[in-house]
DSSP file (Angstrom, degrees, kcal/mol; ACC not computed):
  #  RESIDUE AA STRUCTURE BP1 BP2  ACC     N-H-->O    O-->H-N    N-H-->O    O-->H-N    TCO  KAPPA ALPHA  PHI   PSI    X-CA   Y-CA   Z-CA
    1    1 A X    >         0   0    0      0, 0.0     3,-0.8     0, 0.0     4,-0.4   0.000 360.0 360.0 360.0 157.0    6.2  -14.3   -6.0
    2    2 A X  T 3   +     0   0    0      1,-0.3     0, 0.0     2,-0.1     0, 0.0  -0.703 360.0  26.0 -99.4 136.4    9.6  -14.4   -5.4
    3    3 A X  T 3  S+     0   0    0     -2,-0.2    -1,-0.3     2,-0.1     0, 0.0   0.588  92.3 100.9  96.7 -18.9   11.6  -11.5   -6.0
    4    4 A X    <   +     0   0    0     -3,-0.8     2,-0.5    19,-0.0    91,-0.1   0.270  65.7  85.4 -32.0 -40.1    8.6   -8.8   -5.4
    5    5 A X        -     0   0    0     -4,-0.4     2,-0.7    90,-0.1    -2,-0.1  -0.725  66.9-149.0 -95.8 155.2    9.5   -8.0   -2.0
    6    6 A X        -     0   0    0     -2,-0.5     2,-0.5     6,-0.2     3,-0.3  -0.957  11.6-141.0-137.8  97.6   12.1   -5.3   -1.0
    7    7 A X        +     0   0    0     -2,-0.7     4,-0.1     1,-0.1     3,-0.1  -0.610  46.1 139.3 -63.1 125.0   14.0   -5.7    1.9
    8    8 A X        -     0   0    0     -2,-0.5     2,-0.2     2,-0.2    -1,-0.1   0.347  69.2 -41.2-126.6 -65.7   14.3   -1.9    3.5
    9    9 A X  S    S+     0   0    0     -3,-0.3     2,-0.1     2,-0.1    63,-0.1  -0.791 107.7  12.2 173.8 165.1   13.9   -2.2    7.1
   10   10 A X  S    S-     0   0    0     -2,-0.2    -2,-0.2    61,-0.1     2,-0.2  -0.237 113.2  -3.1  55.3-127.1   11.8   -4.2    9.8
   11   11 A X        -     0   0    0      1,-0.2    -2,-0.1    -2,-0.1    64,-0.1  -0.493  43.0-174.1 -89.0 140.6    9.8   -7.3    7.9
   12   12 A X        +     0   0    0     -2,-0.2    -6,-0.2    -7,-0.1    -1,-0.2   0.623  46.8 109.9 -61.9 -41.8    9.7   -8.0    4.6
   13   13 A X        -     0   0    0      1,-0.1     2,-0.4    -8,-0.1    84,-0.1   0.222  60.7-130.1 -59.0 171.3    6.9  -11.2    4.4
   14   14 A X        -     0   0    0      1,-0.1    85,-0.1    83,-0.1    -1,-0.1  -0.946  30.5-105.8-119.0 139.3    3.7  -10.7    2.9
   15   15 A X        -     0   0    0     83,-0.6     2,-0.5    -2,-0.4    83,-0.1  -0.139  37.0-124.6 -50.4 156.9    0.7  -11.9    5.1
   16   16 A X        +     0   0    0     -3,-0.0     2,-0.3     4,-0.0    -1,-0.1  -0.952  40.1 174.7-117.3 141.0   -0.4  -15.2    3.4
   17   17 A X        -     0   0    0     -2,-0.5    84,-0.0     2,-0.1    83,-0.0  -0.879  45.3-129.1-136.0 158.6   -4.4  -14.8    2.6
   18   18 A X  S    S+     0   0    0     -2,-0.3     2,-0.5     2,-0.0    -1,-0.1   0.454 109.3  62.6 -99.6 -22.6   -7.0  -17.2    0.5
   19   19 A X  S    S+     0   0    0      2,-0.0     2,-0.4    -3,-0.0    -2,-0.1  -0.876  73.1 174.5-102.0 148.2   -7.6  -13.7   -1.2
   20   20 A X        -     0   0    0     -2,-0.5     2,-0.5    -4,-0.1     3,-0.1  -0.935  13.9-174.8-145.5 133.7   -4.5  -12.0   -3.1
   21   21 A X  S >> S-     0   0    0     -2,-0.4     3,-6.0    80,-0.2     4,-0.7  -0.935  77.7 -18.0-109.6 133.3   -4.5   -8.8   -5.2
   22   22 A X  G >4 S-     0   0    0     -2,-0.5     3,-1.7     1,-0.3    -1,-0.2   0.776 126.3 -51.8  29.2  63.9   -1.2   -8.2   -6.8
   23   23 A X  G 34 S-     0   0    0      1,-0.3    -1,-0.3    -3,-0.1     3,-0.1   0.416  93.8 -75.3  70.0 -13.9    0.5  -10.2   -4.9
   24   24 A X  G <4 S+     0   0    0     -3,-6.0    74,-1.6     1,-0.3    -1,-0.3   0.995 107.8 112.0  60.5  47.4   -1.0   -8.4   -1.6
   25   25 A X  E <<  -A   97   0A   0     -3,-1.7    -1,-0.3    -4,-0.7     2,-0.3  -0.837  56.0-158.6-134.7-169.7    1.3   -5.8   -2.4
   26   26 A X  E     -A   96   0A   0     70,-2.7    70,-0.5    -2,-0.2     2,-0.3  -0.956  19.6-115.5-150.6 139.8    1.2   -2.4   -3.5
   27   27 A X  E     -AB  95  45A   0     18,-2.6    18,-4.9    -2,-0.3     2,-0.9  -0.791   9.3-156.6-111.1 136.1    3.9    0.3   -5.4
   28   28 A X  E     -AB  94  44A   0     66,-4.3    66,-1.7    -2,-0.3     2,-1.1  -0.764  16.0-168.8 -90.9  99.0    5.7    3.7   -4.3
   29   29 A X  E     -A   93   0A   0     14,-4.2    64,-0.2    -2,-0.9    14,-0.2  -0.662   3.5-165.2 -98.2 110.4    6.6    5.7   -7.2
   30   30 A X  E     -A   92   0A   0     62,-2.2    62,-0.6    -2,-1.1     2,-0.4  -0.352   5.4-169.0 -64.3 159.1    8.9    8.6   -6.6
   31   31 A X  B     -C   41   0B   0     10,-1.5    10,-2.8    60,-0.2    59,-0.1  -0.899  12.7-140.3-146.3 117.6    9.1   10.9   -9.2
   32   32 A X        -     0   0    0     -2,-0.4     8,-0.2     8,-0.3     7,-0.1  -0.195  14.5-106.7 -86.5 173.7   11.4   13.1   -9.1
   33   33 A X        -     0   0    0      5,-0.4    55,-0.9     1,-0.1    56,-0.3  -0.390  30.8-112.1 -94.2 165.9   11.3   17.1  -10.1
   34   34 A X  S    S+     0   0    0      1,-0.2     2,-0.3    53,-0.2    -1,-0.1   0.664  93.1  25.9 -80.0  -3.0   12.9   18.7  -13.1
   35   35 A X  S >  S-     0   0    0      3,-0.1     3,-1.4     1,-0.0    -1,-0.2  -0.947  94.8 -79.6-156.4 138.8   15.7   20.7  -11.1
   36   36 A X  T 3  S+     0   0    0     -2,-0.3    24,-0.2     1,-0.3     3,-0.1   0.462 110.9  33.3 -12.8 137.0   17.3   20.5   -8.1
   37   37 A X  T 3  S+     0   0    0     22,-2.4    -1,-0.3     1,-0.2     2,-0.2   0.223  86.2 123.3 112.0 -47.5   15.5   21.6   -5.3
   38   38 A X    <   -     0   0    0     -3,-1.4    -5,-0.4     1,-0.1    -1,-0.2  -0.629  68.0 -98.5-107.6 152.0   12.4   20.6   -6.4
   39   39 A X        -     0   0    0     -2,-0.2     2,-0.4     1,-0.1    19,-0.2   0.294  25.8-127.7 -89.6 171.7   10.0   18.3   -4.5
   40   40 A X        -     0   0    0     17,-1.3     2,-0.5    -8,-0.2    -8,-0.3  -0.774  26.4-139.5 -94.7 136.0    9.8   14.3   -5.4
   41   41 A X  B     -C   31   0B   0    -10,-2.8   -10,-1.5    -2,-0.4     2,-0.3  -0.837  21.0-150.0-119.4 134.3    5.9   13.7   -5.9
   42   42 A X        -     0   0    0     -2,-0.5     2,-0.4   -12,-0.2   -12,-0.1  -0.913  15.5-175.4-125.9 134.9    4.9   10.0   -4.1
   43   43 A X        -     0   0    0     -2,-0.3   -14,-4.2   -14,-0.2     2,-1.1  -0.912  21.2-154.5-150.7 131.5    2.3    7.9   -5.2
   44   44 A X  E     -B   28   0A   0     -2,-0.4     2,-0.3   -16,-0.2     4,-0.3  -0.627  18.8-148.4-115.2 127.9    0.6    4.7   -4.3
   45   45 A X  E    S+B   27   0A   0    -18,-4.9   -18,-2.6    -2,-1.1     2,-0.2  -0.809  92.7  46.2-119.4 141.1   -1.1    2.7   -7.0
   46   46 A X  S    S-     0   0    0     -2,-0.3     2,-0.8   -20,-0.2    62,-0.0   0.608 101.4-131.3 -51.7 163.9   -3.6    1.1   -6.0
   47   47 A X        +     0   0    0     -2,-0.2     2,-0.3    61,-0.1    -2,-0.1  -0.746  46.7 170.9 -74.6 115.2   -4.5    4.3   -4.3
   48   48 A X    >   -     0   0    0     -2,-0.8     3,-1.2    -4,-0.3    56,-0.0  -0.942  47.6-136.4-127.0 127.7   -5.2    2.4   -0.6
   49   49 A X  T 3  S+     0   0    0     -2,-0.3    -1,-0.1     1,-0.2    -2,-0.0   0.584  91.4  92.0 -24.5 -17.8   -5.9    3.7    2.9
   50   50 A X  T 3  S+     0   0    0      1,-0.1     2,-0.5    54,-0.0    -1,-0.2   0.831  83.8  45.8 -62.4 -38.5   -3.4    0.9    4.0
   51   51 A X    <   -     0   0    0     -3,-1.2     2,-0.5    -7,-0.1    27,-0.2  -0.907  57.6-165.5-105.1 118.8   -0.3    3.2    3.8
   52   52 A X  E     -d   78   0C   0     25,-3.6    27,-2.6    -2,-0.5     2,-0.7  -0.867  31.6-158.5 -84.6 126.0    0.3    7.1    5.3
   53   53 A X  E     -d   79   0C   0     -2,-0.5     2,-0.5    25,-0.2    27,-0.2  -0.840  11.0-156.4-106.3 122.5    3.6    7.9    3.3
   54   54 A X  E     -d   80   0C   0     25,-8.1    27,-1.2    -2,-0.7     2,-0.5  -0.687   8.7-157.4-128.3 123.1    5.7   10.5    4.6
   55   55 A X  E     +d   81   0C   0     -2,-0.5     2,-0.3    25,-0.1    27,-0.2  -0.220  31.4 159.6 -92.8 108.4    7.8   12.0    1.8
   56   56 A X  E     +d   82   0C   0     25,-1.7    27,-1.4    -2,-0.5     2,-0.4  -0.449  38.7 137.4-121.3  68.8   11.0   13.7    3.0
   57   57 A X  E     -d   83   0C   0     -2,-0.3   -17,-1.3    25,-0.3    27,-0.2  -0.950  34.4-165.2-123.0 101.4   12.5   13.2   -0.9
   58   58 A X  E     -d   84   0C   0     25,-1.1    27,-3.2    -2,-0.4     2,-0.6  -0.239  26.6-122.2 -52.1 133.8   14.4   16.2   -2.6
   59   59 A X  E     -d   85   0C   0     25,-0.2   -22,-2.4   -27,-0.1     2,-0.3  -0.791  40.6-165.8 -89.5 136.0   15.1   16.3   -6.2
   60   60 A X  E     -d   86   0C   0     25,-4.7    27,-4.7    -2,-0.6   -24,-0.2  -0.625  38.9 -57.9-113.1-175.0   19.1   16.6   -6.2
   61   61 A X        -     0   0    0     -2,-0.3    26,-1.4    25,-0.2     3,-0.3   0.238  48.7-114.8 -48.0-165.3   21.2   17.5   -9.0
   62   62 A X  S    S+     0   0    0     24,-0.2    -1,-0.1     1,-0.1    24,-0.1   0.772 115.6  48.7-101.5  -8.0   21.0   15.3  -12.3
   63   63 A X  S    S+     0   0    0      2,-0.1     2,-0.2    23,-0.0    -1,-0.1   0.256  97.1  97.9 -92.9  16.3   24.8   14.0  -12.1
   64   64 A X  S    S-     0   0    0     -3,-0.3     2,-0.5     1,-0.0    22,-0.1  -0.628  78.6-108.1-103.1 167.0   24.2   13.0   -8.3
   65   65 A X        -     0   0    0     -2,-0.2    19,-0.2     1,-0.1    -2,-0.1  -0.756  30.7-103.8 -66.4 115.8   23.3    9.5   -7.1
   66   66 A X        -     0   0    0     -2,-0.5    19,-0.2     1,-0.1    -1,-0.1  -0.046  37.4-174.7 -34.3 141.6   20.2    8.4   -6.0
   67   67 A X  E     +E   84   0C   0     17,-2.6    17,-0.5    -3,-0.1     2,-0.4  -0.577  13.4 166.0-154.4  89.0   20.3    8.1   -2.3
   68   68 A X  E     -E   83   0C   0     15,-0.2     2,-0.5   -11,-0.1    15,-0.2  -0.489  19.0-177.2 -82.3 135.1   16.9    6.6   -0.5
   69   69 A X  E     -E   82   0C   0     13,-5.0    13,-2.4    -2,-0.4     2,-0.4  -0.884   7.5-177.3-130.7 132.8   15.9    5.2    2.8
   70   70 A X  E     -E   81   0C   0     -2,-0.5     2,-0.3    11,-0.3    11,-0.2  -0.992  10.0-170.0-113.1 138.6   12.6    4.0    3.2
   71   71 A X  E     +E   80   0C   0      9,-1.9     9,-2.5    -2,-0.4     2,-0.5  -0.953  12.0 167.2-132.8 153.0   11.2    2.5    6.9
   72   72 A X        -     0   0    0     -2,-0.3     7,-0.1     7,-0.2   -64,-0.1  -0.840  24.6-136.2-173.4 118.6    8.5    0.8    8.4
   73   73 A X    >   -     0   0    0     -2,-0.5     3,-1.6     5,-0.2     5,-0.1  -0.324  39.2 -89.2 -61.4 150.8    7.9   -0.6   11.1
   74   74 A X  T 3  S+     0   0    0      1,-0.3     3,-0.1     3,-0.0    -1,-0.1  -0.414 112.6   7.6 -73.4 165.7    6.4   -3.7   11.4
   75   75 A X  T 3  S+     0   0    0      1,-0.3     2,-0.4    -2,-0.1    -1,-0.3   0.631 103.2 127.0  51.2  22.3    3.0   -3.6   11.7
   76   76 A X    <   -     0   0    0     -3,-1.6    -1,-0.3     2,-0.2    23,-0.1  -0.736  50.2-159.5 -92.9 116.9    3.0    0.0   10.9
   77   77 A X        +     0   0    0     -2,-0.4   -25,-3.6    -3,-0.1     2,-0.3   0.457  66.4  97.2-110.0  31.4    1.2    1.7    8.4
   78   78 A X  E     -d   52   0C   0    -27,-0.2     2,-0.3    -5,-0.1    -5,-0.2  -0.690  52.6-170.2-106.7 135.5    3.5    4.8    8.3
   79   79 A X  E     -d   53   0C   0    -27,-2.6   -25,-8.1    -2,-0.3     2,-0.5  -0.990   3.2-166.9-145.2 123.0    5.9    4.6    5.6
   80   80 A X  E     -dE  54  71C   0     -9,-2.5    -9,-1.9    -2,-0.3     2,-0.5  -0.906   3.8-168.9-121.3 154.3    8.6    7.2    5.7
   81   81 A X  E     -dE  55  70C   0    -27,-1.2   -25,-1.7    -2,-0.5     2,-0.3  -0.982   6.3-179.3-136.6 145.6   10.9    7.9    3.0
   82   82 A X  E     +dE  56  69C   0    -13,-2.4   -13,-5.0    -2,-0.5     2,-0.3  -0.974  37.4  35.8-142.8 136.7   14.2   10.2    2.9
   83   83 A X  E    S-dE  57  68C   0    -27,-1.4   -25,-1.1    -2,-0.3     2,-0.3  -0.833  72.6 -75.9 129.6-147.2   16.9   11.4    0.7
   84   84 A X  E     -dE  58  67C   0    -17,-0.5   -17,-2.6    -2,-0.3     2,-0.5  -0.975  15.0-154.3-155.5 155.7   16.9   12.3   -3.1
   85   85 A X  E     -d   59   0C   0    -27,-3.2   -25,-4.7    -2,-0.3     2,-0.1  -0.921  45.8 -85.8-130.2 154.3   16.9   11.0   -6.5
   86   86 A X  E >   -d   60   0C   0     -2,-0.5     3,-1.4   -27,-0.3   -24,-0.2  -0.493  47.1 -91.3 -73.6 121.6   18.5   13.2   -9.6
   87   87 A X  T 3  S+     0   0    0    -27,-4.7   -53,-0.2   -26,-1.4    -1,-0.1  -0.128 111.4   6.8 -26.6 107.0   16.8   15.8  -11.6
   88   88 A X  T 3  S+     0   0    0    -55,-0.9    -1,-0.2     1,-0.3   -54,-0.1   0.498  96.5 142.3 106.7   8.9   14.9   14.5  -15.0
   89   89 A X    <   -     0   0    0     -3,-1.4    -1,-0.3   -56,-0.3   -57,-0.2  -0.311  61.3 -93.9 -74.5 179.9   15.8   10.4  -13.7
   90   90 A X        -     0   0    0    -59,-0.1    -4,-0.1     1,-0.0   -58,-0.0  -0.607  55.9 -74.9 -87.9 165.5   13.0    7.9  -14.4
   91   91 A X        -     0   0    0     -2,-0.1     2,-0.3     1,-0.1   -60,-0.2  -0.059  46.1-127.6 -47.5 146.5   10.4    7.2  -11.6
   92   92 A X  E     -A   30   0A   0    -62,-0.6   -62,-2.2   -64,-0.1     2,-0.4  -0.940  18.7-157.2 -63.7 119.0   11.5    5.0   -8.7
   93   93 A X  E     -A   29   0A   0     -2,-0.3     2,-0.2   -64,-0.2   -64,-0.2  -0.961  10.7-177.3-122.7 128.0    9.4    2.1   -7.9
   94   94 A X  E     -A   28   0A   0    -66,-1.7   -66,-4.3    -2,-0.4     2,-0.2  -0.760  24.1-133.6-114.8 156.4    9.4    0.4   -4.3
   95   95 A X  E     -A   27   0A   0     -2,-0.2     2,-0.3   -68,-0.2   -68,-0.2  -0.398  21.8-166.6 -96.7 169.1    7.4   -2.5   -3.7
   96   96 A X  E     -A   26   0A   0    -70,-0.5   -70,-2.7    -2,-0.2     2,-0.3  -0.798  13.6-136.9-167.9 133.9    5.1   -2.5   -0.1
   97   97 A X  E     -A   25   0A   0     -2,-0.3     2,-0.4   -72,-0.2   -72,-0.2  -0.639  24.1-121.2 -87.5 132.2    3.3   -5.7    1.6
   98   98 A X        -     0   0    0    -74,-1.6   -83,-0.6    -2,-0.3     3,-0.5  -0.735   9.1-148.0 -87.3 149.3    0.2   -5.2    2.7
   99   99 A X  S    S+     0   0    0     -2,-0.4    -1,-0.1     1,-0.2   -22,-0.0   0.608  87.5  23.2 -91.8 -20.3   -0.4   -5.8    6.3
  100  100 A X    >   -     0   0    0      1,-0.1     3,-3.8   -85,-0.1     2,-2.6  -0.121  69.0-179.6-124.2  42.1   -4.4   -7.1    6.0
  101  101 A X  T 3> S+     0   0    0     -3,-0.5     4,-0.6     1,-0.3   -80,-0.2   0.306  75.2  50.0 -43.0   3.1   -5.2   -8.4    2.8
  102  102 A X  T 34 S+     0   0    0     -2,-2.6     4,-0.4     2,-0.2    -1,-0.3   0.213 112.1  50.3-106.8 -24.4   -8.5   -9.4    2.8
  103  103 A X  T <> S+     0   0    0     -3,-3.8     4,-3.5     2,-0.1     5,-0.3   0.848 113.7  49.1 -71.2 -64.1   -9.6   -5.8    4.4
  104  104 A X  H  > S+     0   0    0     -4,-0.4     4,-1.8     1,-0.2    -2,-0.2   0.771 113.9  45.1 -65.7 -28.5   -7.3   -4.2    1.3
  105  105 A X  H >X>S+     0   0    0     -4,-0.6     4,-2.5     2,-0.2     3,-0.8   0.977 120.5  45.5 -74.4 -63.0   -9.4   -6.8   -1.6
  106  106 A X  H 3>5S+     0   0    0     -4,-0.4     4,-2.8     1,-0.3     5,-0.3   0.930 114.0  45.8 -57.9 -51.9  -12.5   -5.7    0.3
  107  107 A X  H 3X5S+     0   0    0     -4,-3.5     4,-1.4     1,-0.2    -1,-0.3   0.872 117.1  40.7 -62.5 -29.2  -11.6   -2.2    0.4
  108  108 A X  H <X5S+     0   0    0     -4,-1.8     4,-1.8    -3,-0.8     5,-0.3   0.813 114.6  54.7 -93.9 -14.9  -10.5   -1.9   -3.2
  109  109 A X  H  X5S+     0   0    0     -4,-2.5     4,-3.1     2,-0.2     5,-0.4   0.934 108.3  47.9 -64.6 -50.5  -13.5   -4.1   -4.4
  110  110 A X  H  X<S+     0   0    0     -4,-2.8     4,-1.6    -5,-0.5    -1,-0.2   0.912 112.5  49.5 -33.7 -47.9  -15.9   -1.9   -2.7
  111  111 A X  H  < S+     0   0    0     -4,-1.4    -1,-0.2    -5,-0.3    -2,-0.2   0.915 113.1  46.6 -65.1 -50.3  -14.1    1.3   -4.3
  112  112 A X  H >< S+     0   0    0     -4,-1.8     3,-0.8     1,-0.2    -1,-0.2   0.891 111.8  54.7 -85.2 -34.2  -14.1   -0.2   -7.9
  113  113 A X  H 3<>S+     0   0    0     -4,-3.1     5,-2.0     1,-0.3    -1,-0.2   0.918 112.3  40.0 -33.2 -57.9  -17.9   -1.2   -7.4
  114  114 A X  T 3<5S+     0   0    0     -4,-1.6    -1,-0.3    -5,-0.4    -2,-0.1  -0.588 104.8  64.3 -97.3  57.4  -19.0    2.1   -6.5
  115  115 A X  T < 5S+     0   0    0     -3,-0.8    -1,-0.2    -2,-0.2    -2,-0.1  -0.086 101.7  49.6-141.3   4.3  -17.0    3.7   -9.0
  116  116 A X  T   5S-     0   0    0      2,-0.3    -2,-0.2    -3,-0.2    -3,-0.1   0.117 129.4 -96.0-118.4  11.8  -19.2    1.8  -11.9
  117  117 A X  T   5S+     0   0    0      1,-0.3     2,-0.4     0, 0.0    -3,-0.2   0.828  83.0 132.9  88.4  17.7  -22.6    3.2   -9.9
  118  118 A X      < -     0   0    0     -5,-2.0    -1,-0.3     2,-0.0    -2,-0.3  -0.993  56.2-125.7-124.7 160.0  -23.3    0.4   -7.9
  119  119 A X        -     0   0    0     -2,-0.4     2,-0.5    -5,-0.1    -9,-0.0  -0.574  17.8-167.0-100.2 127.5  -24.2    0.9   -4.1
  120  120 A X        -     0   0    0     -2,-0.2     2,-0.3    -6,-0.1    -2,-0.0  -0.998  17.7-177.6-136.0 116.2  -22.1   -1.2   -1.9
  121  121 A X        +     0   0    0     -2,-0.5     2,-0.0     2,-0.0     0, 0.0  -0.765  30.8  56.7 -99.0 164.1  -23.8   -1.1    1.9
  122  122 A X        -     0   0    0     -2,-0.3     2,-0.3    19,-0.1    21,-0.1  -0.090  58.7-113.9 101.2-167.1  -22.8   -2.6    5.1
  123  123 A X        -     0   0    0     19,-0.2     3,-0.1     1,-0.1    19,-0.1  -0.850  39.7 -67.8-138.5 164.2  -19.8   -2.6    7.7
  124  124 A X        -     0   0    0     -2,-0.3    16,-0.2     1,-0.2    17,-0.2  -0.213  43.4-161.8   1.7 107.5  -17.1   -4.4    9.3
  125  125 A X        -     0   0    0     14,-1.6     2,-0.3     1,-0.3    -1,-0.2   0.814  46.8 -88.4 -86.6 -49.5  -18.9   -6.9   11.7
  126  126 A X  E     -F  139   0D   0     13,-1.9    13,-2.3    -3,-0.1     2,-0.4  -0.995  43.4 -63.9 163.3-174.5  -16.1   -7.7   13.9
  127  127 A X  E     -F  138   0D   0     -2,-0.3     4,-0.5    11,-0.2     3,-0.3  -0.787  27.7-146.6-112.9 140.5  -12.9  -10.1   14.6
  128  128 A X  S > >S+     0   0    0      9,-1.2     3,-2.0    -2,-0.4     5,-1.2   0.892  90.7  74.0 -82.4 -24.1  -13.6  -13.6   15.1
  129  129 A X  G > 5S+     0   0    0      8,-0.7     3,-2.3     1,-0.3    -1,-0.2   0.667  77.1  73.1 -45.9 -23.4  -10.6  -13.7   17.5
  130  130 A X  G 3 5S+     0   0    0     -3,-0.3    -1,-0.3     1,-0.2    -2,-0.1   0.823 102.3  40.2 -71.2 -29.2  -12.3  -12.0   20.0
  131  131 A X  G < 5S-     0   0    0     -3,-2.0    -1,-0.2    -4,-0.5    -2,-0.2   0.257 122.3-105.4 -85.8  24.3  -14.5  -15.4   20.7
  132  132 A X  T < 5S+     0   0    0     -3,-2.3     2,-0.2     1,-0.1     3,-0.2   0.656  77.9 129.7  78.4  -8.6  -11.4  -17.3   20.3
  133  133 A X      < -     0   0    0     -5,-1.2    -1,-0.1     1,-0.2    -4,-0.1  -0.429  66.2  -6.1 -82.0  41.8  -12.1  -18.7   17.1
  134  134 A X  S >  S-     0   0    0     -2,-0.2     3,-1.3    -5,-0.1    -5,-0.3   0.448  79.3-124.6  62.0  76.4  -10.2  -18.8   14.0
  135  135 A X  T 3  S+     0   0    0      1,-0.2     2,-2.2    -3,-0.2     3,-0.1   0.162  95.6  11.5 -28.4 158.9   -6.7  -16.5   14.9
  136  136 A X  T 3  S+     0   0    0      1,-0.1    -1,-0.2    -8,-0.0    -3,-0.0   0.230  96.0 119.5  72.3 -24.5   -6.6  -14.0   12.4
  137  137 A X    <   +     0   0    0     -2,-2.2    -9,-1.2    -3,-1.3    -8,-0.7  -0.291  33.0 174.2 -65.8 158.4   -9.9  -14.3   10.7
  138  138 A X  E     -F  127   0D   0    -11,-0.2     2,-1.0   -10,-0.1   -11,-0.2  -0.962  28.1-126.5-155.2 155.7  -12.1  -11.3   10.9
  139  139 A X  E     -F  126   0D   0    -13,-2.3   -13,-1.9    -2,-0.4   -14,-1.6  -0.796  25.7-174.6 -93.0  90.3  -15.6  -10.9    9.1
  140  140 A X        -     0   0    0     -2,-1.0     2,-0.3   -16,-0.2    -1,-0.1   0.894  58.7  -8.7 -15.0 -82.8  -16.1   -7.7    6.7
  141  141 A X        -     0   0    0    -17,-0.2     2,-0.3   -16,-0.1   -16,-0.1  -0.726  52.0-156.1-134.5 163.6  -19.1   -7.2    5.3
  142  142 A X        -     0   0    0     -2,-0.3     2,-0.3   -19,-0.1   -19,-0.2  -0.801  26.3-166.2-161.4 123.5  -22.8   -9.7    5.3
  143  143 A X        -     0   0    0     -2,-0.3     2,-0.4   -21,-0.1   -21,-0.0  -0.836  15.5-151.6-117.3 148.8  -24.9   -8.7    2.3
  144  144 A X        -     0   0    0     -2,-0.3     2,-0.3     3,-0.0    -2,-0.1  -0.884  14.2-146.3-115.4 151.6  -28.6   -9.6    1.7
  145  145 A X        -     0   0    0     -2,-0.4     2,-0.6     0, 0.0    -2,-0.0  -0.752  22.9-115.7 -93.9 148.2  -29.5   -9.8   -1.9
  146  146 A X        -     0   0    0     -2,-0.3    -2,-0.0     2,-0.0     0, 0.0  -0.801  34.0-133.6 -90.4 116.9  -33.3   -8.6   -2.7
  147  147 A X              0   0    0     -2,-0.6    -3,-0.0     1,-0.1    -1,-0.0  -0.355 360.0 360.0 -79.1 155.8  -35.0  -11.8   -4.1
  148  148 A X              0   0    0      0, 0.0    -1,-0.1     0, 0.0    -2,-0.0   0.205 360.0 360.0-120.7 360.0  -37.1  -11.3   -7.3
């Protein structure tokens, strides 16, 4: 959707995938402390292995300006953020593309599966690129069902 993405630094796009969750993005909310000084608590929902965030965000006074940088390289899944947002301001929310989406739908179906009790087995088979076949494709998971 247009308007979702946040220019910050290196690329902006979102991978295009035949699966998409939310946009095959994901949100950073800062939150900032109630007095100066005190730390900015970072959070990404969904919660996903896709990003390590590293949070160098200060709460600053409440009559100062917010002052952010957030970077990422492409193809990076290190997300750093710096600077400080004002005591007692509302949450800051930054947008972030995910870089595999169809790992991140796999990964967060799995999670929300097993988190209702049911037993989600098998692995990663492998990239089809490596025989040359269909760039970019990669195979996840191959389930048998048990016939009744």
């Amino acid at each position: 959707m247009a308007g979702r993405s946040t220019t910050w630094s290196g690329s902006t796009a979102r991978p295009f995938s035949a699966i998409v969750v939310d946009d095959n993005t994901v949100a950073l909310t800062l939150t900032p402390g109630e007095q100066a000084g005190n730390p900015v608590q970072a959070a990404v929902t969904p919660a996903t292995p896709d990003f390590t965030v590293e949070n160098d965000v200060t709460t600053s006074a409440a009559e100062m300006k917010s002052d952010l940088t957030l970077t990422r390289e492409p193809g990076s899944n290190l997300v750093v953020v710096k600077g400080s947002l004002p005591a007692k301001s509302a949450p800051r929310k930054l947008v972030l593309a995910i870089e595999e989406p169809a790992q991140h739908a796999a990964t967060l179906l799995k999670r929300l599966l097993e988190e209702r009790g049911i037993k989600v087995s098998g692995s990663k088979l492998g990239d089809a690129t490596s025989r040359g076949k269909w760039p970019g494709i990669r195979l996840f998971s191959r389930s048998t069902f048990p016939h009744h």
